[in-house]
C-alpha positions in Angstrom: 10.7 -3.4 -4.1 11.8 0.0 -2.7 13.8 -1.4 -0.4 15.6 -3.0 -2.9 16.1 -0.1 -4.8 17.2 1.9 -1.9 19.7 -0.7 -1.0 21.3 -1.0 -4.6 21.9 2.6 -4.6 23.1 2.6 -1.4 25.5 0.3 -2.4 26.7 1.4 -5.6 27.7 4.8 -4.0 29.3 3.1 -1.0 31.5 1.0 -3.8 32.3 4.0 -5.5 33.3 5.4 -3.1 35.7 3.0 -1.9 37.2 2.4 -4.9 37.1 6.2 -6.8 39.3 7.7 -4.3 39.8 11.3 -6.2 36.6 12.6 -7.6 34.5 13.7 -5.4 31.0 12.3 -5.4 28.6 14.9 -6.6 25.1 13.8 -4.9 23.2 16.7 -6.1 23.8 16.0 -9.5 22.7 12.4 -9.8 24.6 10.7 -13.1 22.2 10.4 -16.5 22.0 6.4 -16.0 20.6 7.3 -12.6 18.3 9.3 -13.7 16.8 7.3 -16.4 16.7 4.4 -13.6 14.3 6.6 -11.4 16.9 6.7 -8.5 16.6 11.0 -7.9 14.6 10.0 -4.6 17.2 8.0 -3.3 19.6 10.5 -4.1 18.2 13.0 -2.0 17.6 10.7 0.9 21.6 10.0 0.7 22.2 13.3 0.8 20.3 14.1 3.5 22.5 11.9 5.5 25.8 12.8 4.2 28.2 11.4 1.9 30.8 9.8 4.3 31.7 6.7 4.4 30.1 5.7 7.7 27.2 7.3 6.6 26.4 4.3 3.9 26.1 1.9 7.1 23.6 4.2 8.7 21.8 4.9 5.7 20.6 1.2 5.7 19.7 0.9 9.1 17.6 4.0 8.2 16.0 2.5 5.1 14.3 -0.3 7.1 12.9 2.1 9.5 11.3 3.6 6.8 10.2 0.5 4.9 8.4 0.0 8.5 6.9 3.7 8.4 5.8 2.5 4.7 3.8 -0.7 6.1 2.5 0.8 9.1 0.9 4.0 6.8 -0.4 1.6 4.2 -1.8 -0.8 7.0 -3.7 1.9 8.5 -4.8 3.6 5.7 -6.3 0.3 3.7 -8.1 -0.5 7.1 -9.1 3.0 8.2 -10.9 3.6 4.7 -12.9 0.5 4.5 -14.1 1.2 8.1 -15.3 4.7 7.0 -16.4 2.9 3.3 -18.3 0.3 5.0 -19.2 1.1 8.5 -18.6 4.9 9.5 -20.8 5.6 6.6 -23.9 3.4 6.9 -25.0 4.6 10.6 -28.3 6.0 10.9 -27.3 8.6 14.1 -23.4 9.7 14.7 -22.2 9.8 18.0 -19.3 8.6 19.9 -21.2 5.6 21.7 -22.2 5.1 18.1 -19.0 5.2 15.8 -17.5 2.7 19.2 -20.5 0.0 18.5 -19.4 0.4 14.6 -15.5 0.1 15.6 -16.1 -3.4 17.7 -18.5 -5.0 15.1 -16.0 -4.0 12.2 -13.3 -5.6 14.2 -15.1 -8.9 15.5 -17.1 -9.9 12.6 -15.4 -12.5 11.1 -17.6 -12.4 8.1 -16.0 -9.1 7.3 -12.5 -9.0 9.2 -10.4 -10.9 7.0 -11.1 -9.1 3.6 -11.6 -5.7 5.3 -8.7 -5.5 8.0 -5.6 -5.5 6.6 -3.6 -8.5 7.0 -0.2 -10.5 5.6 -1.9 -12.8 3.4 -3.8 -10.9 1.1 -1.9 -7.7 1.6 2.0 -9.2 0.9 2.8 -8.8 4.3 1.5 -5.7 5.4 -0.5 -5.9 8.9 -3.0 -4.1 10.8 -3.1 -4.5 14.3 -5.6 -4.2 16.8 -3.5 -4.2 19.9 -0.3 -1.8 20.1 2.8 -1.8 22.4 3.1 1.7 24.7 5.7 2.8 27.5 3.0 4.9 30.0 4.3 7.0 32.2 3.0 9.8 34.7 5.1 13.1 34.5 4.2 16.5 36.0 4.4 19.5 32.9 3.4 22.6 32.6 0.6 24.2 31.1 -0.4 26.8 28.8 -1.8 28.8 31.6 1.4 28.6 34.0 -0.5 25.7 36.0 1.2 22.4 36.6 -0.5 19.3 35.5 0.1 15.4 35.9 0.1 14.3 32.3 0.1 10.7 31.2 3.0 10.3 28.5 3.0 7.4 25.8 5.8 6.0 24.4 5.9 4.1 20.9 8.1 2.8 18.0 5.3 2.4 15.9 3.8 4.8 13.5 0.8 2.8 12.8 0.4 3.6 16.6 0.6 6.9 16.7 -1.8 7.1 13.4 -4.5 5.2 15.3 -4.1 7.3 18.8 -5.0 10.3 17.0 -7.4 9.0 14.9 -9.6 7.2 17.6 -9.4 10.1 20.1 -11.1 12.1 17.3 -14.1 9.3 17.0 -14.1 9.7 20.9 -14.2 13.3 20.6 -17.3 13.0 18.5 -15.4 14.0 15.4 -15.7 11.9 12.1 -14.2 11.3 8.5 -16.2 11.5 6.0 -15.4 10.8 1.9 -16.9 12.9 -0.5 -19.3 11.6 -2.7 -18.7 14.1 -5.5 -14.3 14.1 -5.4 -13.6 11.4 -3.3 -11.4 13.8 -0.8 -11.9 12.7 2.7 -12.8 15.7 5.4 -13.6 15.9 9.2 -16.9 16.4 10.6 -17.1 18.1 13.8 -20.6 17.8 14.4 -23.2 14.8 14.2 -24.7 16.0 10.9 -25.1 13.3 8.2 -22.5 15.5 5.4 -21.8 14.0 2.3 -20.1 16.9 0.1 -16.8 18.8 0.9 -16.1 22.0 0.8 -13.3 22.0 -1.5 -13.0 22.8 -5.5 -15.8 20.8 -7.1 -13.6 19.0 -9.8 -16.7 18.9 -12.4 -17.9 22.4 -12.1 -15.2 25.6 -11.5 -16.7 28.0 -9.7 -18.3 25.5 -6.9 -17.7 23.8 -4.0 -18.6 20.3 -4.0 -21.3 20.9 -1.7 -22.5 23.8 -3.5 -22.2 21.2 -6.6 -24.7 18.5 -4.5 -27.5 20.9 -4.4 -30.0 20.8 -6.8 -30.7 23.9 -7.5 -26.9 24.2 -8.6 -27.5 21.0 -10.5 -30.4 22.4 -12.4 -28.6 25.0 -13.6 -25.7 23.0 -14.5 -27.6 20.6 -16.7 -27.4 22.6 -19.8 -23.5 22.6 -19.7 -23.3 18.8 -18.4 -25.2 16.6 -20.2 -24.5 13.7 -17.4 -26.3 15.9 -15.1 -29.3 16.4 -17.1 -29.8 13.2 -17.4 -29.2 12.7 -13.5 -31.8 15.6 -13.0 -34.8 14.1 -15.3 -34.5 11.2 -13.5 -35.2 12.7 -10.0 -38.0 14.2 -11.6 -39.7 10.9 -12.6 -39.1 9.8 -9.3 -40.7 12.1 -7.5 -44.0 12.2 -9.9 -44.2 8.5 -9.1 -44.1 9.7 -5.0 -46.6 12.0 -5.6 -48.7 9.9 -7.8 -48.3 7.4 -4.9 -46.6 4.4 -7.0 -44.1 4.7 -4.1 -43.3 5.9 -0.5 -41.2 8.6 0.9 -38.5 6.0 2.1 -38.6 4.8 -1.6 -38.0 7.9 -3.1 -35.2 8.5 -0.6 -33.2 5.4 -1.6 -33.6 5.6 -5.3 -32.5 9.1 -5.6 -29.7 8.2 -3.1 -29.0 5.6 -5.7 -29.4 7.7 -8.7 -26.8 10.4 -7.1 -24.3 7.9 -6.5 -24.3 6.3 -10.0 -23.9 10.0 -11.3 -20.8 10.9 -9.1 -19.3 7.2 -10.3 -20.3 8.2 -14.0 -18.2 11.9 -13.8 -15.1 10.4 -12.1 -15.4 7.9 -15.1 -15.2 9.4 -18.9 -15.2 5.5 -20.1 -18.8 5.7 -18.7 -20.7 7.5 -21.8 -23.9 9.4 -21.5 -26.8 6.8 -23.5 -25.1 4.1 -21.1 -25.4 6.2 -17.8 -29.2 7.2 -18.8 -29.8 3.2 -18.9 -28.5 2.7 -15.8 -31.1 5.2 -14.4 -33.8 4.1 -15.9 -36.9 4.3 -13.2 -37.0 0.0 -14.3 -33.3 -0.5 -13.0 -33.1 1.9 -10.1 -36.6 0.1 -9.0 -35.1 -3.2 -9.2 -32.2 -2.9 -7.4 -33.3 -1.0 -4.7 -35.8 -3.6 -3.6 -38.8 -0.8 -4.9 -42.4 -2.3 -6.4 -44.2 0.4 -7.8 -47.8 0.5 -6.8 -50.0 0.8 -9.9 -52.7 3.2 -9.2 -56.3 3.2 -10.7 -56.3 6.0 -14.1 -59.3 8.0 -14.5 -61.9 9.2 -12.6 -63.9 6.8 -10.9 -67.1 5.9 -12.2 -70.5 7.7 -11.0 -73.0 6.0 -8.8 -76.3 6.0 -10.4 -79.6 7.0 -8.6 -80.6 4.5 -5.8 -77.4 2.8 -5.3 -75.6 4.1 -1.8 -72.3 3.9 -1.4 
């Protein structure tokens, strides 16, 4: 579609050109009917080349290299954040020996490649690719202390390339991307810590970082002014008097308030999502059910005396 775009304007300016000999053509002041047709972007990109009339030819050539910077960006990006979404993120310990096991299963399991991976046929056309083309070659440079070092040097046409390069050198370097739970920003981890908050502008509470925002102490104190909130934090409270009432485990209690705080970021990203229907989603019943909890029901009261003669 943008190519299309591109290519019509390219075209009406080159006919113009050819045919209003006189009047200059004024590219920084795109005409009304342009404007109204959205075409400002492609106005600037013409102008960046020049308005000659060679310049129409080259503009074209241009326009597919940057239909294929498009495909290749959208490619990696669709791929990249379901590996984080459904791999990167579910690993017990991060390391690099770790985020490499994640990488191979997410590419060879053919249960999840083909609606995970980008690919032509669900994705009209767009590909991502596992293998890439490189020139390597060995050249001497110099370094930032004045030393002089054989470097390797790659060589590529492809952006989606370059994107992955940089990207899986990071996961090698033990580094990690990460998505916020709270504003759905992605961030880099430098470290092996298990970070799910940002430290950016919480976009529900000015004044806080969204890790700030995650706490619950914060969230406490927040509850009065969020009513969303309040209803996130009574639930956590009836969670844990069921742990310490021991109706469930540690490990329960872990997953249902991971639950719980998930459900609460989704409902504050989402004003269609109204308070009464978040607090039913909540409920200790539901939150049980789907994470796989049965509640052990304890004995109430105090057990009964034994009498004189019986031993126990």
């Amino acid at each position: 579609m943008q190519r299309k775009r591109l290519e019509r304007v390219a075209n009406e300016i080159s006919a113009r050109s050819e045919t209003v000999k006189d009047v200059p053509l004024d590219l920084f002041h795109p005409s009304e009917a342009a404007l109204e047709k959205g075409d400002a972007f492609y106005y600037e990109m013409l102008r960046a080349i020049g308005p000659t009339k060679d310049a129409w030819r080259d503009y074209k050539k241009y326009i597919r290299r940057y239909e294929t910077y498009l495909h290749d960006i959208r490619a990696f990006n669709g791929t990249i954040r379901n590996f984080i979404s459904f791999s990167l993120s579910k690993l017990k310990h991060n390391s690099p020996e770790d985020y490499a096991a994640a990488l191979y299963g997410f590419y060879n399991d053919e249960r999840i490649a083909e609606k995970l991976i980008v690919n032509p046929i669900r994705n009209n056309g767009d590909c991502y690719t596992t293998h890439d083309a490189y020139e390597l070659s060995y050249v001497p440079r110099p370094l930032p202390d004045g030393t002089v070092a054989i470097c390797q040097e790659h060589v590529t046409d492809s952006l989606q390339a370059l994107m992955k390069a940089d990207y899986m050198l990071a996961l090698n370097s033990g580094h990690n991307i990460r998505r916020c739970i709270i504003c759905g920003r992605y961030f880099l981890l430098k470290s092996g810590v298990h970070a799910l908050y940002c430290e950016g502008a919480c976009p529900h509470a000015p004044g806080y970082t969204c890790r700030q925002f995650g706490s619950v102490e914060v969230q406490k104190e927040l509850a009065k002014d969020i009513p969303k909130v309040k209803v996130k934090v009574t639930a956590f409270a009836r969670i844990t008097k069921d742990m310490q009432r021991g109706a469930i485990s540690q490990e329960d209690t872990r997953k249902a308030k991971d639950y719980v705080r998930d459900l609460l970021y989704d409902a504050l990203r989402d004003a269609n999502i109204s308070v009464e229907a978040f607090e039913q989603r909540i409920s200790s019943e539901r939150v049980y059910q789907h994470c796989g909890i049965t509640r052990t029901a304890n004995p109430r009261g105090r057990p009964p005396k034994e009498k004189a003669g019986e031993q126990s």
